[in-house]
MDAnalysis code that builds the backbone (N, CA, C; Angstrom):
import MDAnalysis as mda
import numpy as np

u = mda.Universe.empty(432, n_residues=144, atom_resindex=np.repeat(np.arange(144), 3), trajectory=True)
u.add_TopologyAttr("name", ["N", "CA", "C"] * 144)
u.add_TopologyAttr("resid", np.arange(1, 145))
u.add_TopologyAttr("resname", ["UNK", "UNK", "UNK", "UNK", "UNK", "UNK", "UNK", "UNK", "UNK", "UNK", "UNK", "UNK", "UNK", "UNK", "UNK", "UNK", "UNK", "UNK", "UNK", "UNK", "UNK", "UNK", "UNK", "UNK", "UNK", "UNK", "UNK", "UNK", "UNK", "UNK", "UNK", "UNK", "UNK", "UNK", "UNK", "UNK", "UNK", "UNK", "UNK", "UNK", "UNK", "UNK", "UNK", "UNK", "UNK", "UNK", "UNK", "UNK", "UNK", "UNK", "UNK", "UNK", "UNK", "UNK", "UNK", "UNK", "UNK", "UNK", "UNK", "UNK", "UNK", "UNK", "UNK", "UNK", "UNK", "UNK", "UNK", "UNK", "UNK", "UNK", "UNK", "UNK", "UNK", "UNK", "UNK", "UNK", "UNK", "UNK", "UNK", "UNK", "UNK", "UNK", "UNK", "UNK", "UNK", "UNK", "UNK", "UNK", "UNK", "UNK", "UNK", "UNK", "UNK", "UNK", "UNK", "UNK", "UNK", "UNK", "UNK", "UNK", "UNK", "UNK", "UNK", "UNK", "UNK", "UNK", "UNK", "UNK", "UNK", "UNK", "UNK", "UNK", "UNK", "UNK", "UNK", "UNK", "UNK", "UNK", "UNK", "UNK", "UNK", "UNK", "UNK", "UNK", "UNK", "UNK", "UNK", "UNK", "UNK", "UNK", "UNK", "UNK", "UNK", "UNK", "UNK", "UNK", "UNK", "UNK", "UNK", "UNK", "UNK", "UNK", "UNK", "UNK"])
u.atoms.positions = np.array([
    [-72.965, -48.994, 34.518],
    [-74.262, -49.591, 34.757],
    [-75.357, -48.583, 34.396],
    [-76.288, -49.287, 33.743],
    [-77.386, -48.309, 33.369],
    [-78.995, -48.239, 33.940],
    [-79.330, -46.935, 34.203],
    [-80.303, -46.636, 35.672],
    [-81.500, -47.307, 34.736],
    [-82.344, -48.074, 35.805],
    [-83.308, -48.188, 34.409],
    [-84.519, -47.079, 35.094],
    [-85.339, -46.605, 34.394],
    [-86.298, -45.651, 35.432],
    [-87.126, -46.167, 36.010],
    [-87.668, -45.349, 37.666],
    [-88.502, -46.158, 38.059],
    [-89.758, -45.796, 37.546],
    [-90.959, -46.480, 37.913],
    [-92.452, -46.364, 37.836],
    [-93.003, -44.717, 37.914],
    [-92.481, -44.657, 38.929],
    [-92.914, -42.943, 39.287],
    [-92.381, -42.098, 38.327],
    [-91.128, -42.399, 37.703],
    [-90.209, -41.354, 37.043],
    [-90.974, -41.781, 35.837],
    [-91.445, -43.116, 35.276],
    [-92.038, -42.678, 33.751],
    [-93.751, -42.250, 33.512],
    [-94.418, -42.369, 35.420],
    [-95.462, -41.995, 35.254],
    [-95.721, -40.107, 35.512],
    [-94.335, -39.905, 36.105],
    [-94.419, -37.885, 36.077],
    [-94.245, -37.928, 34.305],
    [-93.177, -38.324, 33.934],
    [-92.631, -38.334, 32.593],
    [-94.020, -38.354, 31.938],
    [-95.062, -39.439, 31.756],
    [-96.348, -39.202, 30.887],
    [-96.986, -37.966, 31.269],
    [-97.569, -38.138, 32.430],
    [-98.152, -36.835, 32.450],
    [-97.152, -35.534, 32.077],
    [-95.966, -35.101, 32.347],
    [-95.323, -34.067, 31.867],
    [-96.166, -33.976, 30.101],
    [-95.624, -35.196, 29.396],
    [-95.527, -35.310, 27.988],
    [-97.699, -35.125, 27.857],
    [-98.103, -35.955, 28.633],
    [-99.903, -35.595, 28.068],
    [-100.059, -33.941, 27.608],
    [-100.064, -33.485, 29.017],
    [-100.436, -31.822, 29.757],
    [-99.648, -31.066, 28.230],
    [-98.132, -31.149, 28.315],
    [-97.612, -30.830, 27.337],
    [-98.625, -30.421, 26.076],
    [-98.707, -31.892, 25.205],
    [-99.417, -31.946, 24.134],
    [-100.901, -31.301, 24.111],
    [-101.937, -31.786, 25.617],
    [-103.068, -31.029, 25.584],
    [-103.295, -28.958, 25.136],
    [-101.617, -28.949, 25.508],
    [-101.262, -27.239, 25.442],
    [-100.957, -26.908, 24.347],
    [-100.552, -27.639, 23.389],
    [-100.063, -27.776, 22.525],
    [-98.636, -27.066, 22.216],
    [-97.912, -27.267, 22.924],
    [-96.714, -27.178, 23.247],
    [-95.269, -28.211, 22.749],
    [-94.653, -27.824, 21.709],
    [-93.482, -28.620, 21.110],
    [-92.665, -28.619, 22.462],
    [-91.834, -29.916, 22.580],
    [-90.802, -29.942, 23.553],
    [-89.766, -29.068, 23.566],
    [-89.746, -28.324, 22.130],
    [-88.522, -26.972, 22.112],
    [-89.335, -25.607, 23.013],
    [-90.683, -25.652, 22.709],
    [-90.855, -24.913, 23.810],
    [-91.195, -24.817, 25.050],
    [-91.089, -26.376, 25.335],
    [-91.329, -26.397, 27.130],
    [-89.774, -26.401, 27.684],
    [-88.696, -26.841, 26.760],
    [-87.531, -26.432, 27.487],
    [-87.053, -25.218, 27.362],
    [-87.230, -23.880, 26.137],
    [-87.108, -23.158, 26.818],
    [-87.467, -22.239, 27.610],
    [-88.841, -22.704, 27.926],
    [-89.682, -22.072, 29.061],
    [-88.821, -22.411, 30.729],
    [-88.094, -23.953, 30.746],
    [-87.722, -24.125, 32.040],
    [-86.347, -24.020, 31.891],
    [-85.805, -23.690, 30.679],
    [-84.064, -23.369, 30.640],
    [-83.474, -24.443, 30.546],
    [-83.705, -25.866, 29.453],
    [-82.678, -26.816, 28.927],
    [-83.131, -27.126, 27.867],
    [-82.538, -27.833, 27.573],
    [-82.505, -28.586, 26.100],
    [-83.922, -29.578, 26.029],
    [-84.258, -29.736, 24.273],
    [-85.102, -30.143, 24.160],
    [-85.343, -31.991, 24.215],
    [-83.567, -32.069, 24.475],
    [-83.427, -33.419, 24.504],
    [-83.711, -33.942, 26.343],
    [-83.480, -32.545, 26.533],
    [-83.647, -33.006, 28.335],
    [-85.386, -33.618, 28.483],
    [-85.690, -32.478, 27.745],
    [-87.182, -33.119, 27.802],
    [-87.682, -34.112, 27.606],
    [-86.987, -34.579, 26.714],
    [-87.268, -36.074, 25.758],
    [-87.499, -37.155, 27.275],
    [-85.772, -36.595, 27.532],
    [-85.479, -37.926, 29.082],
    [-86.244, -37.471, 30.280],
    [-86.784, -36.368, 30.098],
    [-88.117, -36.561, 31.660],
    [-89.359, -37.136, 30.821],
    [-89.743, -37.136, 29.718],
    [-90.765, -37.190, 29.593],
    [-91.222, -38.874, 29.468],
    [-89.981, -39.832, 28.508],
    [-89.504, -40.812, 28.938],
    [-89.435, -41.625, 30.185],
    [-89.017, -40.763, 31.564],
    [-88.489, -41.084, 32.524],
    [-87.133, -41.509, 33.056],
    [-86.344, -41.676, 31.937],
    [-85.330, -41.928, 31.761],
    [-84.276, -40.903, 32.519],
    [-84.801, -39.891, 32.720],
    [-83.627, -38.998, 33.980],
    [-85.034, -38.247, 34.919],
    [-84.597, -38.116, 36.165],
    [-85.366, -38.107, 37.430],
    [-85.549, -36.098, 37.437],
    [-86.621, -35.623, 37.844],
    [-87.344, -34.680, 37.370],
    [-86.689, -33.664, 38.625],
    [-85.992, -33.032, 38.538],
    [-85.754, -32.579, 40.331],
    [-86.641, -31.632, 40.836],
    [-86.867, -31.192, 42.057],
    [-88.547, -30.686, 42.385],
    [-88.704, -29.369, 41.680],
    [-86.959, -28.391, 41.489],
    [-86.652, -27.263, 40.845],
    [-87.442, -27.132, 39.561],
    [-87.346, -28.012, 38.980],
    [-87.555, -28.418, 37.527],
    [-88.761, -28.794, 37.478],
    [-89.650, -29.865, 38.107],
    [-90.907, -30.403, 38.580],
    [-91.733, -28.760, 38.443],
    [-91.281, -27.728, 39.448],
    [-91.989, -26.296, 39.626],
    [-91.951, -26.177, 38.888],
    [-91.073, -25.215, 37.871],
    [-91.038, -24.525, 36.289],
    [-92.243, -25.449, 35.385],
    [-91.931, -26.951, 35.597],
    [-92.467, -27.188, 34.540],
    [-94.255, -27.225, 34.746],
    [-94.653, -27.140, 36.083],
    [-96.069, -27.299, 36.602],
    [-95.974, -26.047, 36.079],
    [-95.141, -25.184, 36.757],
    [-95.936, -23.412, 36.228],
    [-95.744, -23.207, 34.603],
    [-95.291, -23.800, 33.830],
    [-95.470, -23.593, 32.425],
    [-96.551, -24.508, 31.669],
    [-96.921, -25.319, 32.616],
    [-97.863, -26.364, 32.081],
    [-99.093, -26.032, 32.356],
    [-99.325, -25.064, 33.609],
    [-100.397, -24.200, 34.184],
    [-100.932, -25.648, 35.023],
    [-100.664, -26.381, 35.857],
    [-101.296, -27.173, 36.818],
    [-100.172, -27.071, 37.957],
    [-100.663, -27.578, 39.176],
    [-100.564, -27.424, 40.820],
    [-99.019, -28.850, 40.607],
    [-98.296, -28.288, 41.175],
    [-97.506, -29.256, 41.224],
    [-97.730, -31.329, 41.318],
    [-98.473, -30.826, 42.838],
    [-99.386, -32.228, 43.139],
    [-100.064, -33.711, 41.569],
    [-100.253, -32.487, 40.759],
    [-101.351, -33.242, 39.304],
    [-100.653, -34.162, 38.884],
    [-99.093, -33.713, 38.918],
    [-98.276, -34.973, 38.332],
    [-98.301, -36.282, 38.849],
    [-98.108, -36.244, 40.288],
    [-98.540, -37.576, 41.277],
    [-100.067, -37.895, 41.750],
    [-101.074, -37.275, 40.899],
    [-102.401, -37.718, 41.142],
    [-102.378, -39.097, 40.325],
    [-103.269, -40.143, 40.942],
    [-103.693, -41.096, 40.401],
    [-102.281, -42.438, 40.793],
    [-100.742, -41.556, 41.062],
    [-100.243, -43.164, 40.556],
    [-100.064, -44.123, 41.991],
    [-100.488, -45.206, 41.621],
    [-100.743, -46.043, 42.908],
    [-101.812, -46.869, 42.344],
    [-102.958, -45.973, 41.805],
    [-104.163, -46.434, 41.787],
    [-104.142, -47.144, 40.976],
    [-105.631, -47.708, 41.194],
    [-105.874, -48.669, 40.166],
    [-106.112, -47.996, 38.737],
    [-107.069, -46.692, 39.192],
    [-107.837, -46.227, 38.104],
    [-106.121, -44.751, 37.796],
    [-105.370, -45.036, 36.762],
    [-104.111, -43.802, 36.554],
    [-104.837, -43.203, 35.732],
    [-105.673, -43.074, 35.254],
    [-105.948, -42.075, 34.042],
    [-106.860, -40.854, 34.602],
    [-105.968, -40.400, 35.340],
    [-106.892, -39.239, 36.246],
    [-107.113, -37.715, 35.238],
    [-107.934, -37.458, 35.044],
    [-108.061, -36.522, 33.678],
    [-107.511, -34.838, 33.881],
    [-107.050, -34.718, 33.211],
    [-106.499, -33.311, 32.794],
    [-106.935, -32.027, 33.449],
    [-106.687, -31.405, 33.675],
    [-107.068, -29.983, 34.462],
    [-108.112, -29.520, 33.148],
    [-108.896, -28.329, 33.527],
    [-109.586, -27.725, 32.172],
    [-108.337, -27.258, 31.296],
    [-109.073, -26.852, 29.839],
    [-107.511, -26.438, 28.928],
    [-107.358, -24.898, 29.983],
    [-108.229, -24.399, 30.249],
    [-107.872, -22.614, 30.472],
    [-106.769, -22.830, 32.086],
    [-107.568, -24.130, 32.940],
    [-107.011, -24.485, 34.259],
    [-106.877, -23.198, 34.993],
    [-107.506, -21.819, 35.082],
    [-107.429, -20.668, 36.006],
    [-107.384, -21.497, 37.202],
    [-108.554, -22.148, 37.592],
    [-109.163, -22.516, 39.044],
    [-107.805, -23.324, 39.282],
    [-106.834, -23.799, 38.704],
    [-105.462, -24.777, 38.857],
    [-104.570, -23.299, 39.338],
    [-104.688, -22.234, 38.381],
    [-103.532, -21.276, 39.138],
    [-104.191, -20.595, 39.697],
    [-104.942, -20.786, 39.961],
    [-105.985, -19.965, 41.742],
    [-105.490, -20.778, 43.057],
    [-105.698, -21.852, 42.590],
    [-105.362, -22.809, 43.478],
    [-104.109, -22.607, 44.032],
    [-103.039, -22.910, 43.113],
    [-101.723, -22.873, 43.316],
    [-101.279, -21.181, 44.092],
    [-102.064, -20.061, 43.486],
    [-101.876, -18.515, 43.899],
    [-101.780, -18.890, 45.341],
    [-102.935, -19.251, 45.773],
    [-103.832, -19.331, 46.948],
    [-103.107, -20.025, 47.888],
    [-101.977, -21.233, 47.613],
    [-101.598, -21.651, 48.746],
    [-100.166, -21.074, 48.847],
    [-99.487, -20.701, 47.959],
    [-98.554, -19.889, 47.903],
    [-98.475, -19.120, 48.866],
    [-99.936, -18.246, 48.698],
    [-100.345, -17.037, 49.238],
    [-100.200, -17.357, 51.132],
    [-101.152, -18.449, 51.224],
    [-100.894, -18.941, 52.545],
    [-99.950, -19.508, 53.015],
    [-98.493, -19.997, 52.493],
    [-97.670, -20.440, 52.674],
    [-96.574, -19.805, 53.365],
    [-96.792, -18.210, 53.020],
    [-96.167, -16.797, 53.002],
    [-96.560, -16.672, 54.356],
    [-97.753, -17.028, 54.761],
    [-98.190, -16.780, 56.364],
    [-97.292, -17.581, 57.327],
    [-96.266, -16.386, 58.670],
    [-95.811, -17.227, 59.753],
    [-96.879, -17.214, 60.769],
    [-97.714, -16.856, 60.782],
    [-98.305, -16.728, 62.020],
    [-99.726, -17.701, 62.330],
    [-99.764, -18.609, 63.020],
    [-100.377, -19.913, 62.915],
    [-101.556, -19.457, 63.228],
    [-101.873, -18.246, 63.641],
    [-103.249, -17.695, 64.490],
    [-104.110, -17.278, 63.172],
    [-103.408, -16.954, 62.176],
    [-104.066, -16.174, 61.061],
    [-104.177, -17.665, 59.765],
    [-103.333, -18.481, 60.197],
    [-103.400, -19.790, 59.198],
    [-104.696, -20.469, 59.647],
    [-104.448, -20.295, 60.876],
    [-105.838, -21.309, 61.766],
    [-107.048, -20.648, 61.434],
    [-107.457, -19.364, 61.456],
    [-108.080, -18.227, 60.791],
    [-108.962, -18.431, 59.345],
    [-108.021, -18.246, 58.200],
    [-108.114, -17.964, 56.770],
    [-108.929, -19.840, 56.655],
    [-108.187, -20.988, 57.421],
    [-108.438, -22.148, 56.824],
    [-109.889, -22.330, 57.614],
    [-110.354, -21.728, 58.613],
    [-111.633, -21.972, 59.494],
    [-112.758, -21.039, 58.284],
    [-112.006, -19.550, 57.723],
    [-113.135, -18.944, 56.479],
    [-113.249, -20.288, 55.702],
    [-112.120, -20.374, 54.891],
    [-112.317, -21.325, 53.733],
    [-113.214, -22.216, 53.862],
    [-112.786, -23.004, 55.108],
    [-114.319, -24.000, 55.393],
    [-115.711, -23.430, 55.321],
    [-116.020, -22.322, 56.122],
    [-117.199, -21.553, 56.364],
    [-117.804, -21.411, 55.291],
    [-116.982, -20.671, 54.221],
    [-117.613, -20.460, 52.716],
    [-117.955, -21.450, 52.079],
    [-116.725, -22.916, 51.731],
    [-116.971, -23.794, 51.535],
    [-118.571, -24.229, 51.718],
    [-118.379, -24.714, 52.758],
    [-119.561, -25.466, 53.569],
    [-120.788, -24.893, 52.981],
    [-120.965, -23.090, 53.125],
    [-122.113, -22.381, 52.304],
    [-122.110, -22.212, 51.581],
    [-121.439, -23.033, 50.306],
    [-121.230, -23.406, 48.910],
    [-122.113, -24.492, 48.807],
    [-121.816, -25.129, 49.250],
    [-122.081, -26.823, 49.241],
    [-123.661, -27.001, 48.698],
    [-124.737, -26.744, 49.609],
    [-125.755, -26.837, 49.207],
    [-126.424, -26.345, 47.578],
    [-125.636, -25.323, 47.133],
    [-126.114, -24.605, 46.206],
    [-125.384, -25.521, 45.244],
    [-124.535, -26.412, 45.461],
    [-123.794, -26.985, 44.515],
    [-124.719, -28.387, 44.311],
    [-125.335, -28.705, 45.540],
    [-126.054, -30.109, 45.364],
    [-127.232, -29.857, 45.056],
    [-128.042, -29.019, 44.968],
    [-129.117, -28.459, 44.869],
    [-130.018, -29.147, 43.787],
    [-129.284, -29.868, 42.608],
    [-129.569, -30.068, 41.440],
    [-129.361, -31.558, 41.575],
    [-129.812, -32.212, 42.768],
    [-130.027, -33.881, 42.975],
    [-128.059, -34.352, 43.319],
    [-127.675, -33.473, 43.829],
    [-126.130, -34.064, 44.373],
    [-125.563, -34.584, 43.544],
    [-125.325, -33.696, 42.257],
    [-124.230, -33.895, 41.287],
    [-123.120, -34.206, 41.946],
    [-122.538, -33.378, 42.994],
    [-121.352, -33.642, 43.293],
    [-120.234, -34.727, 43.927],
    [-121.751, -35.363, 44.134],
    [-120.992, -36.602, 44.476],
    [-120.517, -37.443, 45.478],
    [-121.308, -35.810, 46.663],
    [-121.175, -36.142, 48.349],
    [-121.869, -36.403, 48.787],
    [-122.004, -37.451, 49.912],
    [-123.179, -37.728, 50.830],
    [-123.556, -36.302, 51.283],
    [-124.484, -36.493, 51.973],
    [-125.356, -35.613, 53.162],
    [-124.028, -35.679, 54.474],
    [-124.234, -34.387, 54.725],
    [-123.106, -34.639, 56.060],
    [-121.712, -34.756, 55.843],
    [-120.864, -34.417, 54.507],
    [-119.584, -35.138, 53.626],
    [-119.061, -33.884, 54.170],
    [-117.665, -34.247, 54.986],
    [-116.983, -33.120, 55.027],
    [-115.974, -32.323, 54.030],
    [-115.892, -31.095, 54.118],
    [-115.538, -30.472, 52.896],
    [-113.941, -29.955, 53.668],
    [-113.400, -30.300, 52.669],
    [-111.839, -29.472, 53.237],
    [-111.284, -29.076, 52.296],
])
């Protein structure tokens, strides 16, 4: 009997294959960046074989986006959720950054670092709307 793929598996599969191409990256060299064949690629990118999270990692960290990017948008109405920048630093800042906090056992110093983040945040904010609320938030929009 033959698997047919689901929804999710050919919508990681596009985005794998977009991000890919935006990098400009042949499928011979995104597999051997994650250690298989270029035909393996073919069938994630397809959807046709299921992405395992092992593999999902390598391929976010060779693609330079946050694991999460692959499952942005699907559900929605609107899937065409757009691309990280080409350079995407602020994507492996991001990703550094929770890593970084992930490494933390101690809930006193998690509770801590995430109460700065807000603080700074928050005294970001204004300087960001400053210019008639480009950004897109109400007055009062909480930032997390």
């Amino acid at each position: 009997m033959t698997r047919r793929p689901s929804s999710l598996e050919q919508y990681i599969g596009e985005r794998i294959r977009r991000r890919r191409t935006r990098l400009g990256l042949t499928q011979e060299e995104l597999a051997a960046a994650i250690g298989c064949s270029y035909q393996q690629v073919q069938k994630y990118e397809s959807g046709a074989n299921r992405v395992s999270a092992g593999t999902l990692l390598r391929i976010a960290r060779r693609l330079e986006v946050p694991v999460d990017w692959f499952f942005l948008g699907f559900g929605d109405d609107d899937e065409d959720t757009p691309d990280p920048a080409p350079g995407a630093a602020s994507s492996r800042r991001t990703v550094e950054l929770v890593r970084a906090f992930e490494a933390i056992d101690d809930e006193t110093v998690r509770a801590a670092l995430t109460a700065l983040a807000r603080t700074v945040a928050e005294r970001a904010l204004p300087e960001r709307q400053g210019a008639g609320n480009r950004s897109g938030r109400g007055k009062g929009a909480a930032v997390v």
